[in-house]
C-alpha positions as CSV (number, residue, x, y, z in Angstrom):
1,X,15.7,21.9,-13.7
2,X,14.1,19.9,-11.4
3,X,12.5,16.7,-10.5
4,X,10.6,14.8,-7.8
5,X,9.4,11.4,-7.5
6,X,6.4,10.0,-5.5
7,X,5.2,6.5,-4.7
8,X,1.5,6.9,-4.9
9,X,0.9,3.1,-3.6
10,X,3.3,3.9,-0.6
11,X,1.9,7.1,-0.3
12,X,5.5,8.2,0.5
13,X,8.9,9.8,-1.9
14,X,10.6,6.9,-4.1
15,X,14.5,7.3,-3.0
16,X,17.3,6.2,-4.8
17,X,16.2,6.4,-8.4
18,X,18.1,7.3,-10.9
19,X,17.5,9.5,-13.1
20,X,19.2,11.0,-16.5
21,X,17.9,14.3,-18.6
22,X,18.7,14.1,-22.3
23,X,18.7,16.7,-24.8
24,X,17.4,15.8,-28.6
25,X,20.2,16.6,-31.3
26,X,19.2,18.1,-34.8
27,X,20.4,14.4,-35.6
28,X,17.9,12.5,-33.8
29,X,20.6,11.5,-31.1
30,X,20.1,12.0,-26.9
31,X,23.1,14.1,-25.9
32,X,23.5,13.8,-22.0
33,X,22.4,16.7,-20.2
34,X,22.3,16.0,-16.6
35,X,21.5,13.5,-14.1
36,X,21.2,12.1,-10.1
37,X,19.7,10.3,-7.3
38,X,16.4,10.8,-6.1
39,X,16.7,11.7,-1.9
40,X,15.1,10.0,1.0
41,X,12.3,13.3,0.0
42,X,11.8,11.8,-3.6
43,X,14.1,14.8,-4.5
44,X,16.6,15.8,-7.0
45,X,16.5,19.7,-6.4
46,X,19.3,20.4,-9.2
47,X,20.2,17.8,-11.4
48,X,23.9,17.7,-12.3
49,X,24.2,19.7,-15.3
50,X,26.4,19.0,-18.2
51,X,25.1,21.3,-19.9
52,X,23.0,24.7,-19.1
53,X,19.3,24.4,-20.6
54,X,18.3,25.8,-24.0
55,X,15.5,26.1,-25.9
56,X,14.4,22.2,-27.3
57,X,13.3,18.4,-26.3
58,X,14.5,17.0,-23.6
59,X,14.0,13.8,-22.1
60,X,13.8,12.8,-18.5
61,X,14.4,9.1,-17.9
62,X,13.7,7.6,-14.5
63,X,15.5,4.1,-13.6
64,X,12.5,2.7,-11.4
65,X,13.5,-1.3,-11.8
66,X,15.7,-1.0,-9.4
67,X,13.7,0.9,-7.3
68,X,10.8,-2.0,-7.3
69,X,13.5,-4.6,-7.3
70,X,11.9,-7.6,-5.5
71,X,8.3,-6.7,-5.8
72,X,6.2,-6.9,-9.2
73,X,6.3,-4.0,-11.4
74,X,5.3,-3.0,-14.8
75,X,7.9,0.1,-15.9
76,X,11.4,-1.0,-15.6
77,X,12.1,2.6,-16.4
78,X,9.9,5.9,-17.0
79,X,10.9,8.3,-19.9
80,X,9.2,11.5,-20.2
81,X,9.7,13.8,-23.2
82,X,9.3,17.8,-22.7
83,X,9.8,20.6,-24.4
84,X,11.7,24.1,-22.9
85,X,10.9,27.1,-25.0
86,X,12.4,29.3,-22.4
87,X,16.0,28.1,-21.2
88,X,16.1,31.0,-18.4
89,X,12.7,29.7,-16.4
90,X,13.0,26.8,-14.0
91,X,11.9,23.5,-15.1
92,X,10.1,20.9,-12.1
93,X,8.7,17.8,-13.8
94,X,7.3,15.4,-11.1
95,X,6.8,11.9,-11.4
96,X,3.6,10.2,-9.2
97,X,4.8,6.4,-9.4
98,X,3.0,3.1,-8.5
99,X,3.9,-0.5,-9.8
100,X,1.8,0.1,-12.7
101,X,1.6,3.1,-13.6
102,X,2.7,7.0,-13.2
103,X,2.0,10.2,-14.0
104,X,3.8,13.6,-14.6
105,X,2.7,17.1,-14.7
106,X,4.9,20.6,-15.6
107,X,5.3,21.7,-11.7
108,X,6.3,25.0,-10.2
């Protein structure tokens, strides 16, 4: 599992955000799955694991008001909602970020 953010208005990465991936419970709960810092590159290459993927919803969540801090925004934070139907394949969902608005794709 993988993530990367870009700032489309900056035309640059977005470092320093936060991030957290969720798993749904049968129970309608979030059970914490993983999580880190995006790098100076936008980056999180392997997010810490808690737990090893498995078939289900997950939930990325990306913490981008503290990332705009000090200049208008619209998203305090960015939560994007994905299935995995195959826990052994590798997982990249990107984020393309500006102050109001984003965008995410399944990557490679």
């Amino acid at each position: 599992m993988s993530t990367h953010v870009l700032d489309t208005a900056r035309g640059e990465p977005a470092g320093g955000i936060h991030v957290v991936l969720e798993r749904a419970s049968g129970d309608g709960r979030w059970i914490l799955a993983g999580q880190g810092v995006t790098d100076a590159n936008g980056r999180v290459p392997k997010l810490a694991a808690v737990e090893a993927l498995q078939p289900g919803t997950y939930r990325l969540t990306f913490y981008t008001g503290d990332y705009f801090e000090g200049r208008p925004h619209f998203h305090p934070e960015v939560a994007v909602q994905f299935l995995v139907d195959d826990a052994s394949a590798h997982y990249h969902v990107p984020l393309l970020l500006s102050p109001y608005g984003y965008t995410t794709y399944r990557g490679s």
